[in-house]
C-alpha angles and dihedrals in degrees: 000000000000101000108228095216129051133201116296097014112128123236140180130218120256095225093031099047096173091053104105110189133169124233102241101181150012110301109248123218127229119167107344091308129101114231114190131195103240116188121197093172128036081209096065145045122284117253127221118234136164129253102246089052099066131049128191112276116236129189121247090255099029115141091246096046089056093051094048084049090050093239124156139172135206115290092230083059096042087044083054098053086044087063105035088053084055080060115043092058116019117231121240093222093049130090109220085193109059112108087001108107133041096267132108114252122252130167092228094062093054092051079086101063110040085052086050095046096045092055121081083211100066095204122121131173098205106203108181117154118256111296109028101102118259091161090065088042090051097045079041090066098035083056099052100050086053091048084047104036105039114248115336124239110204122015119165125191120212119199145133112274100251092065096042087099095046091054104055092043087053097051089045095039099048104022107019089237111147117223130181116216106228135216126202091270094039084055090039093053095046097052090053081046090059098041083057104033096034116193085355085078101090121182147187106177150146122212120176122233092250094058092048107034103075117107084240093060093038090053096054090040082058100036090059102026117212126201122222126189089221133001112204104196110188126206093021095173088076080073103059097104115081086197094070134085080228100061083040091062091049090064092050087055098052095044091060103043141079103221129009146198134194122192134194131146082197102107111232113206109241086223103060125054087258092099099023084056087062093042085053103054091036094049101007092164084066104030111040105128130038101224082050092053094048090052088054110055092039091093089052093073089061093039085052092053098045080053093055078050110062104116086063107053091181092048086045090045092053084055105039093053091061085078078076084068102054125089085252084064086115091051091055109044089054088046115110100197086049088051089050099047084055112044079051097050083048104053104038117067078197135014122235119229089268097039093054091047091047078051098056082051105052088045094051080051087051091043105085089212107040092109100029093062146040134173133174123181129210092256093039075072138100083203110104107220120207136268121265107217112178112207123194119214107197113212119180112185129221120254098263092053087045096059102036079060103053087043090058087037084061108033085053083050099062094039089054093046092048105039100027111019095108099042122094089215131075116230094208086202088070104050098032094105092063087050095047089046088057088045101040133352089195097045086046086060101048091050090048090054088047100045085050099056086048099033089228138114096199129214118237125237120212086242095074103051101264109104127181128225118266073239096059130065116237083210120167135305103293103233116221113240106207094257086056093053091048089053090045087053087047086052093048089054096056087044095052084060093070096068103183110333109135101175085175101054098041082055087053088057098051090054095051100054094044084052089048084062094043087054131351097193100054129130119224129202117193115189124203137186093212134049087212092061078046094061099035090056088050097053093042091045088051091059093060135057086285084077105141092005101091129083125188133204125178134159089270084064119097110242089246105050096040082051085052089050096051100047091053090052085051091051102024114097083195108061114068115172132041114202110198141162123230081267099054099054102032117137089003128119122219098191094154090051113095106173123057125190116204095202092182123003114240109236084237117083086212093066094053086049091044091052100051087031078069096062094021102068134089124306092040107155091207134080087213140042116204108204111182119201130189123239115198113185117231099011124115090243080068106043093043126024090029083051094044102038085048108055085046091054094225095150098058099036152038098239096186132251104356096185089064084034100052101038102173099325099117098047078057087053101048092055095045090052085068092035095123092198104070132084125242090246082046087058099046091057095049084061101042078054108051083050084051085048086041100048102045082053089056097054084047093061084045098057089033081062093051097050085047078063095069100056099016089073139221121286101191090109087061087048086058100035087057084052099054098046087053090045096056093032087243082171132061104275120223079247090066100038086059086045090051093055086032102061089035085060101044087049100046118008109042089169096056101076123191104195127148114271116266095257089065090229105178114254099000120107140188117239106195107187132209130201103263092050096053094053076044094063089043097050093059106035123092127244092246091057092071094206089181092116092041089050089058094052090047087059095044110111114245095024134258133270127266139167131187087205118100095198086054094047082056100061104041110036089187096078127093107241111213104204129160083265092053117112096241093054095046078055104064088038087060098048091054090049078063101046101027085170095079090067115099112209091185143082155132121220147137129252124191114231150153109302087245085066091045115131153074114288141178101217121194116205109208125169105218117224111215109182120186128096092345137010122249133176129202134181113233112205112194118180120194110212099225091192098056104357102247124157117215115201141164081355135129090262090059092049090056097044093061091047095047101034085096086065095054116131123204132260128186101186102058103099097045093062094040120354116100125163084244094057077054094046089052100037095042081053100050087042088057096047091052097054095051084056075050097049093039089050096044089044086056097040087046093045086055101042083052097044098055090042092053078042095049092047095039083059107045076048089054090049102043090055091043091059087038092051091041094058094043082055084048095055097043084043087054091041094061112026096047098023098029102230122161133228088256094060116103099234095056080047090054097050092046088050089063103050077054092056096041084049093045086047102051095041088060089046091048092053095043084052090056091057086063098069099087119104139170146196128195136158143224121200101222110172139354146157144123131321133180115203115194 
């Protein structure tokens, strides 16, 4: 006998109708009949009554009471209140990101974040190679906690100084999150600020690594403690040893905030503490000791190769049970989601589509770093990256170049020898002439001429453009002794002889104009080393055809102006070529740029990477990439960076992560290229042998890449998962996004118009503001949205432009985008959450489908309430067929009808043909009855998820304690038996106080770890009503 009410539902007497009680426990059955135990005051008993006599109480304006009363409102209000309930309380099985930033979608960046979403950690170290995008996968995941979270607090960006501009740009350009870039006092203050002011503090800002990682700024980060909702640190790898202040910082941080990324494109053998450093400080609770770690991940290697055998469950199951074998075997056996797996691969000879992809998902639950860690690599992409095409330009210099070169190669030779031969580091200032000569003979004589009015050879700083090697040593200004500034004079005279002869850059020309034929509109970068070359190039360029079509960065340069520079040289079809330093375009991209000139070639593998890295990298517009080199003969940047880049291939291909490739091969190479004792053939096999060292690197990372496969994991489930999601709209489409200001606007603010602009350009509207509206928009932002430039557009006459599109938004950065996570919309989502009456829940409608779908329905809404470790919600569609009563649940026509529900038209006749209070009755009734099957089975899948994850975490506790407290027995073993200490003596005290602690420790987290286990489900009707699909 199926009891009608559950505990907690409220109900109402039959014969005392205004009598509202709650069911506070299980029915009890005497003679064929239910009595419940009803209370109306928590103050007094319970009282017994029978089933008949009560009936489920509904409010006035309760979903089920309208129907009943045959009351409907308009589909576009009923659409309204459908998105606005996606809103109000985000759904665990929706992406707020999708269609929301000026990027172009692709599957790989959203792998992140439904890794980062799934784990009740929240921590992720996100490993993709160089050019995939892990900004965008970074600014992704900042996006959707906001969306899901309500506005953050407190987010802090980590990240080396040269990107700290890149950064904020990013997160403006593509999000519309507004970062500040802090300096050491503007952290400082803000610190003093949170340690007044508390939670009040709020926070969107970027610090670099440098300003943060010194013991003084660490001690005042720990000393006030600041919480942040999530902590990005870039370029993690920079923290993997615990020996550094650096990787010290990163545990402060963690230990302060409530998600976390790491980022890094450098690859971390799994082998060695490298990786296992980052997972500790990410997740230091799981993965505090190394032994420990390695013990861990053994049994992934045989979950990753069940998953590759799928297709054959018997083969899958052989792998999957070696895992038995492992240390881990007790982890497992207690393990639900293992049990499972493998009662599954047992009893199917083939797995069916759903079973396989229930499957993937039990093994990535299995998998301890399925949701720690993430890495996609350039060929795991749809994405077709460009070309590479290396070019030579071959340059032979006059005599008189020729020989004011040989006469600096060898003047820089004999300083170097003499000043710095002994030294294991390289002072740039000293051999920067040789490196000017190789970039620009013109610009070198106009240096010299400079460096001998002020007897200096000056450093250079990073500020200027000229930026060193990480190889070389910036060092100090290089003073001028009277014989160097005499053989500086004889080289000025050489070099006088010259006149105006540029070989190079007549070459360069050349080049141009051919290039010009071959393709008029193309966009050309020329990097640089030297802001003198930079200026030189300008000036010579201006004199040509190229008059008014060159524009020039470099690191003197103030961010906005070199970012206005740039954007005019993106939209601009005047001007043609950008000439920048390392500076100038550091942490920029230059996607829409397809031709690089290397003017002059830096003496570091990893520049030349990092320049073309700026135009090779997702998002480039072109199937090709042109890179020219110079080639000047008889020069040592022939003979030895040509021969070197070259044999590495470099040019024509992304050859991986050069900083773990190159070691300290190239600091080797630089010394050896002054060493004045070595022939010239000496030379050339020093290099052939640094591309042989290079090289075999290289094939190491490659096979270390390969081995990473077996315990990182396989994320083709979470291919598939994003697909899905996009497949069935499980996100809030730019069309509904328009419907939902639309309508606000229809409803509310009849002066304020949204059309699309005269032209008819295709998704792009006009939003023309009045007054109220704009008040409107101020009264329900926050004061951390900083609506003050949104304010302004609302006032222009005639309106501003906007589009919902984000291809759109890509392509002209001018428009407004109107996404969920737009002012405006937060806004009306705010002023619902005020006057929650002028939503509608119900409606009738017709939606066009496939035949299979055709009939007449009754459809209940209901948002589903999972409470463990974490809270989810999740909307619950049930259509009753009226024409045969079937119910239709968790099935492939719910799934379209959420998806589909934005496209409904209205219908006015449908409850007259088939529509009576007493369907409702019934269907109200089968619907109920469904969803409590629904709330028992997601209560019991929720009790055993939770229960293996408070297992799982109960147990790495346990054996992180065992290994502490084993060594702690080895040490006092050791103390006794080969030093002949006693039990009495304080060391051997010491040591046994401490396995009491660790035992004292682990029993309280233990026992933290059990209160955990509770879990509920409940469930909310939030809309119904009647649908045709034809």
């Amino acid at each position: 006998m199926s009891p009608t009410f559950s505990i907690g539902e409220r109900v109402i007497v039959r014969a005392y109708r205004n009598k509202i009680g709650i069911i506070v426990g299980q029915p009890k059955e005497q003679r064929g009949r239910l009595f419940y135990s009803v209370s109306f005051d928590p103050a007094q008993e319970a009282s017994y009554y029978t089933e008949s006599s009560l009936e489920k109480y509904l409010p006035p304006r309760s979903v089920e009471q309208l129907l009943k009363r045959n009351e409907f409102s308009d589909v576009e209000d009923f659409l309204q209140t459908i998105i606005y309930k996606k809103l109000e309380k985000p759904l665990s099985d929706n992406i707020y990101t999708f269609y929301a930033s000026r990027t172009e979608f692709q599957v790989h960046q959203f792998k992140p974040v439904l890794k980062f979403l799934s784990s009740n950690k929240q921590r992720l170290l996100l490993a993709d190679e160089v050019g995939l995008g892990k900004t965008i996968e970074a600014g992704i995941i900042i996006t959707e906690m906001s969306a899901r979270l309500g506005e953050l607090s407190r987010v802090l960006i980590v990240c080396p100084s040269m990107l700290t501009d890149k950064w904020e740009e990013e997160m403006q350009k593509r999000f519309g999150l507004r970062f500040t870039v802090m300096k050491k006092l503007d952290f400082s203050k803000f610190l003093q600020r949170y340690k007044n002011y508390g939670e009040a503090e709020r926070i969107k800002t970027i610090v670099s690594l440098q300003t943060l990682r010194s013991k003084e700024m660490i001690d005042e980060i720990r000393s006030i403690e600041p919480h942040f909702d999530i902590v990005v640190m870039d370029e993690a790898h920079y923290l993997r040893n615990p020996e550094t202040y650096s990787s010290e910082l990163g545990e402060v941080l963690s230990s302060l905030a409530d998600a976390m990324l790491f980022l890094s494109a450098t690859p971390l053998q799994i082998g060695t503490p490298d990786l296992f450093n980052l997972l500790r400080l990410l997740i230091p609770e799981e993965f505090s000791d190394f032994a420990l770690f390695q013990r861990v991940i053994e049994p992934n290697e045989y979950i990753n190769i069940a998953q590759r055998k799928l297709y054959d469950p018997i083969s899958a199951l052989e792998s999957l049970r070696q895992v038995e074998k492992t240390s881990q075997r007790d982890r497992f056996i207690k393990n639900s989601f293992y049990n499972e797996a493998v009662e599954l691969l047992s009893n199917n000879r083939k797995l069916t589509h759903e079973q396989a992809i229930h499957m993937q998902k039990l093994l990535i639950e299995l998998n301890c770093l399925s949701y720690v860690f993430t890495r996609t690599k350039k060929r795991d992409v749809e994405v077709q990256f460009p070309v590479r095409e290396a070019r030579v330009i071959r340059v032979e210099f006059t005599p008189p170049e020729m020989k004011f070169y040989n006469a600096v190669t060898k003047f820089v030779s004999e300083n170097f020898t003499a000043n710095y031969g002994s030294r294991q580091g390289i002072s740039f200032a000293v051999i920067m002439p040789q490196r000017q000569i190789a970039s620009c003979i013109q610009a070198m004589r106009v240096k010299y001429k400079k460096e001998v009015e002020d007897g200096v050879i000056k450093a250079p700083s990073k500020d200027n453009g000229d930026m060193p090697d990480s190889s070389l040593d910036s060092g100090s200004n290089w003073k001028l002794k009277n014989r160097e500034i005499s053989s500086i004079k004889r080289l000025l005279e050489i070099a006088n002889k010259i006149g105006n002869i540029d070989t190079k850059f007549d070459m360069f020309l050349e080049t141009l104009r051919e290039l010009e034929r071959e393709d008029s509109k193309a966009k050309i970068m020329v990097f640089a080393y030297f802001k003198s070359t930079l200026d030189y190039l300008k000036k010579k360029l201006e004199a040509t055809e190229y008059n008014g079509k060159v524009a020039l960065i470099h690191g003197d340069i103030i961010k906005k102006t070199r970012l206005k520079i740039i954007d005019k040289f993106r939209q601009s079809n005047k001007i043609k070529i950008l000439l920048s330093s390392e500076v100038g375009g550091e942490g920029l991209d230059f996607e829409f740029c397809n031709v690089i000139f290397n003017y002059d070639l830096p003496w570091n593998p990893m520049r030349v990477e990092q320049r073309i890295g700026r135009l090779d990298r997702y998002g480039q517009q072109h199937e090709k990439i042109l890179i020219y080199n110079f080639s000047m003969i008889g020069t040592i940047d022939d003979e030895i960076l040509n021969r070197l880049y070259r044999r590495i291939n470099i040019f024509e291909k992304y050859i991986g992560d050069l900083e773990a490739i190159l070691g300290d091969e190239i600091t080797r190479l630089n010394r050896e290229m002054f060493n004045t004792n070595l022939t010239e053939q000496q030379r050339i096999e020093k290099i052939n042998r640094a591309a042989e060292n290079i090289l075999r690197r290289k094939e190491e990372l490659e096979r270390f890449e390969q081995e990473c496969q077996k315990f990182i994991g396989q994320d083709e489930y979470f291919n598939q998962e994003i697909t899905r999601i996009k497949e069935n709209k499980r996100f809030i489409t730019p069309e509904e996004v328009k419907f939902f200001i639309e309508f606000f606007l229809k409803k509310n603010y009849r002066n304020t118009t949204l059309r699309p602009p005269k032209s008819g350009r295709e998704n792009v509207f006009v939003l023309n503001s009045d007054d109220s509206f704009k008040i409107f928009v101020r009264q329900y932002s926050t004061q951390s949205e900083n609506t003050i430039e949104l304010e302004e557009k609302l006032s222009y006459d005639g309106g501003f432009q906007l589009t919902f599109n984000a291809q759109e938004a890509c392509k002209d950065r001018s428009l407004e985008f109107v996404t969920i996570h737009h002012p405006i919309i937060k806004a009306i989502k705010r002023y619902y959450d005020k006057n929650i009456q002028n939503l509608h829940t119900t409606a009738q409608f017709r939606l066009t489908g496939d035949s299979k779908y055709q009939g007449k329905y009754i459809f209940f809404l209901y948002l589903l309430e999972k409470n463990a470790l974490k809270k989810d919600f999740v909307l619950i569609p049930i259509l009753v067929n009226l024409e045969n009563d079937k119910e239709h649940i968790y099935d492939k026509i719910c799934d379209w009808f959420l998806s589909e529900v934005v496209k409904a038209k209205p219908i006015d006749d449908l409850n007259i043909i088939i529509y009576n209070e007493e369907r409702v009755e019934s269907a109200s009734k089968k619907a109920g009855e469904y969803l409590g099957i629904i709330r028992e089975d997601e209560e019991k899948k929720l009790k055993r998820n939770n229960d293996t994850l408070v297992n799982n975490q109960i147990e790495s506790v346990k054996q992180a304690a065992i290994i502490k407290i084993n060594k702690a027995k080895e040490i006092i073993r050791k103390l006794i038996e080969e030093n002949g200490k006693t039990e009495e003596d304080p060391i051997v005290k010491l040591h046994r106080g401490r396995i009491r602690n660790i035992t004292s420790d682990t029993e309280q987290k233990v026992r933290e770890f059990e209160q955990r286990r509770s879990v509920s489900v409940s469930f909310i009707l939030v809309a119904g009503g009647v649908v045709e699909i034809k």
